[in-house]
C-alpha positions, 0 to 999 in steps of 0.5 A: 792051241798053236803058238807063234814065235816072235821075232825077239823069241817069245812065243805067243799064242794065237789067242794072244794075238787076237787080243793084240789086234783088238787092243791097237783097232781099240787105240784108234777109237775116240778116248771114252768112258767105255774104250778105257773100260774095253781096254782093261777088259782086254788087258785081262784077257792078254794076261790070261792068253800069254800066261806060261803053263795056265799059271796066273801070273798076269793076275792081281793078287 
């Protein structure tokens, strides 16, 4: 997968980049029940997304 460096240095994956954009289209929703739970949703996959050599740091143990 190609990655995008970042300004500060961290490299990010395109994956990752997708999931940003729908976290901040998901912050100019109305708060509910239903953006909270798309929000954590998207959380886990940002972690899967930028996780360093598939490792699961991002994930609750």
């Amino acid at each position: 997968m190609p990655t995008v460096f970042r300004p500060q240095g961290r490299a990010m994956t395109l994956a990752s980049e997708e999931v940003n954009r729908r976290i901040r289209h998901l912050m100019h929703q109305p708060a509910s029940k239903q953006r909270a739970e798309e929000y954590t949703r998207l959380l886990v996959l940002w972690a899967e997304a930028t996780a360093p050599n598939g490792s699961a740091w991002g994930k609750a143990a």
